[in-house]
C-alpha positions as CSV (number, residue, x, y, z in Angstrom):
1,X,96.6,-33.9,157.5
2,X,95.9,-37.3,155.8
3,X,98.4,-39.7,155.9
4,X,97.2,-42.4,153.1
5,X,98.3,-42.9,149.8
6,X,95.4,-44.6,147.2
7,X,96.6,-48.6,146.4
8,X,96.9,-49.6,142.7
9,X,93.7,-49.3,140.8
10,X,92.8,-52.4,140.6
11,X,92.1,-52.3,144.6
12,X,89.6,-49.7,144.5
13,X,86.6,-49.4,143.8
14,X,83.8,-46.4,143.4
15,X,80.7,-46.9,145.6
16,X,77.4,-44.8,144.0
17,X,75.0,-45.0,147.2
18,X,71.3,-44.7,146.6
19,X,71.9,-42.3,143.9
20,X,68.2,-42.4,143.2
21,X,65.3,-39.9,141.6
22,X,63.5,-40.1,145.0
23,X,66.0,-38.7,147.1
24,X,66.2,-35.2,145.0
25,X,64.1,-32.3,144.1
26,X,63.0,-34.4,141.1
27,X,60.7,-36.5,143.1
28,X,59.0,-33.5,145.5
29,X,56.2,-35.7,146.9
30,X,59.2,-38.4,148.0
31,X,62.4,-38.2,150.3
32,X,64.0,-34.8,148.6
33,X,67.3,-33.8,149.5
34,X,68.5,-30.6,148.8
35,X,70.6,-30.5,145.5
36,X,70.5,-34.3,145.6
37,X,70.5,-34.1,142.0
38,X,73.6,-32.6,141.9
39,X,76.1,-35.1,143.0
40,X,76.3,-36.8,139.3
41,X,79.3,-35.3,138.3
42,X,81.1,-35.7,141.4
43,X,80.4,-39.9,141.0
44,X,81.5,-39.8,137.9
45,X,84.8,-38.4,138.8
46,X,85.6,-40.0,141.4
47,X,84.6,-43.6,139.7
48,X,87.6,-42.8,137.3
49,X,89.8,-43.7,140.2
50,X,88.3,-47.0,140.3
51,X,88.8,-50.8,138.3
52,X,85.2,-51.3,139.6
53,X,82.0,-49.2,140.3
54,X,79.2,-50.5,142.3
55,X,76.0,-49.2,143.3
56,X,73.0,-49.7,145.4
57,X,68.6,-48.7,145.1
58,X,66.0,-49.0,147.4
59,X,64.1,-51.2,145.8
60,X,60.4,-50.8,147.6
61,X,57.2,-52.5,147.4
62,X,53.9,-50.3,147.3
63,X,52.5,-52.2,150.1
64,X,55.2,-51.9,152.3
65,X,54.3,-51.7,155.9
66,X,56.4,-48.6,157.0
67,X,54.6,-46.1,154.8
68,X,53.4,-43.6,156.5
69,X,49.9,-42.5,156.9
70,X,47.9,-40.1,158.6
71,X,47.9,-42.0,162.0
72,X,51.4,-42.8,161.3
73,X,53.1,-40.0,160.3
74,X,56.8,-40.1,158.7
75,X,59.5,-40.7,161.3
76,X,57.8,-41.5,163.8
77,X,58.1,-45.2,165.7
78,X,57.4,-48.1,164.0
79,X,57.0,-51.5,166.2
80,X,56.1,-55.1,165.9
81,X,59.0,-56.0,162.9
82,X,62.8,-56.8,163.7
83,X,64.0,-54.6,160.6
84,X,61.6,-51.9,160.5
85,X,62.2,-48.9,163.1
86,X,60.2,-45.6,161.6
87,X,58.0,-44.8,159.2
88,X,58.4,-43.0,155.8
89,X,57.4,-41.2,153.4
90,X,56.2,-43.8,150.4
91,X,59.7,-43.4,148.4
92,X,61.6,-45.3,145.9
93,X,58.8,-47.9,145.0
94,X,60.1,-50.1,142.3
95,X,58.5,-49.0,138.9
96,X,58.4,-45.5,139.5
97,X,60.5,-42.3,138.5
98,X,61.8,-42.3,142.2
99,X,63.7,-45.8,141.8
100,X,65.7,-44.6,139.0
101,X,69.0,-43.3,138.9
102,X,69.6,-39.8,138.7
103,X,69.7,-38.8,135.2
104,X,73.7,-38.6,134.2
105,X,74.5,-41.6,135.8
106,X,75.0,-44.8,133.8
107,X,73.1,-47.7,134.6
108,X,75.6,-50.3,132.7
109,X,78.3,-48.8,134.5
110,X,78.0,-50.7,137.7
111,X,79.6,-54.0,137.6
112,X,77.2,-55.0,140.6
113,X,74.2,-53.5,142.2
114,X,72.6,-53.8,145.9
115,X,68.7,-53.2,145.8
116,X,67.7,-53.8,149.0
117,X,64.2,-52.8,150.7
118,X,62.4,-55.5,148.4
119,X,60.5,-56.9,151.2
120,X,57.2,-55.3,152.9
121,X,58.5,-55.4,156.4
122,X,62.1,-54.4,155.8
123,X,63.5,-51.2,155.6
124,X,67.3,-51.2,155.4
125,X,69.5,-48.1,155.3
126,X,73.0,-49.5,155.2
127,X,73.6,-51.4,151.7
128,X,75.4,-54.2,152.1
129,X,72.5,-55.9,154.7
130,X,69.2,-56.4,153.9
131,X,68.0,-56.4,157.7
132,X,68.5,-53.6,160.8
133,X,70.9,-56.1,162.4
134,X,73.5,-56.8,159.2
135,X,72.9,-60.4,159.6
136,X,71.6,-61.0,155.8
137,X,73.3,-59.6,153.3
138,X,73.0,-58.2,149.9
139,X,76.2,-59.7,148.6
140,X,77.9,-56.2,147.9
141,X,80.8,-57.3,150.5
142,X,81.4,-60.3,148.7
143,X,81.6,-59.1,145.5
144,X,84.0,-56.7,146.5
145,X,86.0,-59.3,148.6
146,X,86.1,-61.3,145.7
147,X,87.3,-58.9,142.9
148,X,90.3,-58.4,145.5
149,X,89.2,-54.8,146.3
150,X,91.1,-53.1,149.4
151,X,89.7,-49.4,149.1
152,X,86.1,-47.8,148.2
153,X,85.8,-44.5,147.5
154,X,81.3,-43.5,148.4
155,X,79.3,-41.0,147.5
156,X,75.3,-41.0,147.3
157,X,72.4,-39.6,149.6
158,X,71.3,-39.2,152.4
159,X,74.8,-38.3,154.4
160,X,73.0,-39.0,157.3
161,X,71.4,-42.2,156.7
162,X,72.0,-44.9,153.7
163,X,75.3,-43.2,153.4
164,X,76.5,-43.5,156.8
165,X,75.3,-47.0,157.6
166,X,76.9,-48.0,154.6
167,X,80.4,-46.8,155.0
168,X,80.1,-47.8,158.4
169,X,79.4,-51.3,157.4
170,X,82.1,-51.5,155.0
171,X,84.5,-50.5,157.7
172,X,83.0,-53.5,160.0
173,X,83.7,-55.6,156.4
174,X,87.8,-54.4,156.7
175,X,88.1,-51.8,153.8
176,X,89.6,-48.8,153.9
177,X,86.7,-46.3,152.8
178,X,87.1,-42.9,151.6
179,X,84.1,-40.6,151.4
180,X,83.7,-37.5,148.8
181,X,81.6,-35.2,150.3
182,X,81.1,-33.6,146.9
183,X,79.2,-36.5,146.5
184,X,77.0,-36.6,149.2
185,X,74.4,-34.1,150.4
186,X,72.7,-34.7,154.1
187,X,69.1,-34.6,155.2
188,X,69.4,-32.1,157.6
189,X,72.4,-30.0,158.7
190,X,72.8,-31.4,162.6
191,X,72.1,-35.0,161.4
192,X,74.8,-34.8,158.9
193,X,77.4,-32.9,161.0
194,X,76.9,-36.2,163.6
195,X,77.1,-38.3,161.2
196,X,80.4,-36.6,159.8
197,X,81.9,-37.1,162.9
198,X,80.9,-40.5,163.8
199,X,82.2,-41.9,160.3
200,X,85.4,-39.9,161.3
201,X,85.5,-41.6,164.4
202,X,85.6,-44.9,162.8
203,X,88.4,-44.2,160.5
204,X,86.9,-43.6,157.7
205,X,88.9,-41.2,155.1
206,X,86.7,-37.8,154.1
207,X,88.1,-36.0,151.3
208,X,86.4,-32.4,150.2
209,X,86.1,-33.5,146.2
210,X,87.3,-36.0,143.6
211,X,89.6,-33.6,143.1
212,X,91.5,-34.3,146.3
213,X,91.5,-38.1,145.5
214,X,94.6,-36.8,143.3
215,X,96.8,-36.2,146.2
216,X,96.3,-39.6,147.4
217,X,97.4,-41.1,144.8
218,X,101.0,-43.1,145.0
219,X,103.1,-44.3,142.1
220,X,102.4,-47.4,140.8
């Protein structure tokens, strides 16, 4: 049972993670999750709980030098660049259907957004570094730090990758982080079940819907 109680509104905030066309059905030929176009409502909910909602893209060049190809194919190795460990699927490049947001979601909504992946020879997953080794970040922390917020609720794709990493950094960063798995659809099933358990494991707060964000609320 969860023993937490949400702070005032104005501590929160509502996290839309990579909430891109690429990641979903709509973009077949890219990085589709299964019914990753379906976590829309579920954002939009649980950003009502929030003063501020932020989001973050990949934000990719065409030339980037982790694009698979047939000698390369997607996921294997990559070597040779700091902040670039596999390669992928061409996904997300800036100017195409894939970088947008899924359709529902409001791109004047978000009071600050982290693109990240703008460089040829880096492929961040986590959102709030734009390297592998969260030395260089995208400012999302600080923005956040700044507005005084204490709690962010996340949702987004994949579970298993940009989703994790960046929960996990905002642990590292000192806020409590709650994650609505409503939101958030995984890769794969064994990926996302470990990566369940290892944001678990770091504290972070997993709730089953928005829904359940009511009975965390306190009285303010």
């Amino acid at each position: 049972m969860i023993k937490f109680r949400l702070p005032a509104k104005k501590y929160i905030a509502s996290f839309d993670i990579d909430a891109q066309k690429t990641f979903t059905p709509l973009c077949p030929d890219e990085l589709p999750v299964a019914e990753g176009d379906r976590i829309v409502p579920e954002l939009n909910a649980q950003a009502a709980f929030a003063a501020l909602r932020i989001a973050s893209r990949d934000a990719h060049s065409p030339y980037a030098k982790w694009i698979a190809t047939p000698e390369h194919p997607s996921l294997t190795p990559l070597t040779g660049f700091p902040d670039l460990d596999l390669y992928w699927t061409k996904h997300a490049i800036v100017g195409t259907p894939g970088f947008d947001f899924i359709d529902g979601l409001d791109p004047q909504a978000y009071a600050f957004q982290s693109l990240k992946g703008i460089e040829p020879d880096k492929h961040p997953y986590g959102a709030c570094y734009h390297d592998l080794s969260n030395k260089y970040s995208t400012g999302a922390i600080e923005f956040l730090r700044q507005n005084g917020i204490t709690t962010v609720i996340c949702g987004g794709l994949a579970t298993d990758y940009c989703v994790l990493n960046t929960v996990l950094q905002l642990k590292d960063a000192g806020f409590t982080v709650i994650l609505n798995l409503a939101a958030c659809r995984g890769i794969a099933p064994d990926t996302t079940k470990a990566a369940l358990e290892k944001m678990e494991a770091a504290g972070v707060i997993v709730v089953k819907n928005a829904a359940a964000l009511k009975k965390l609320m306190s009285e303010h």
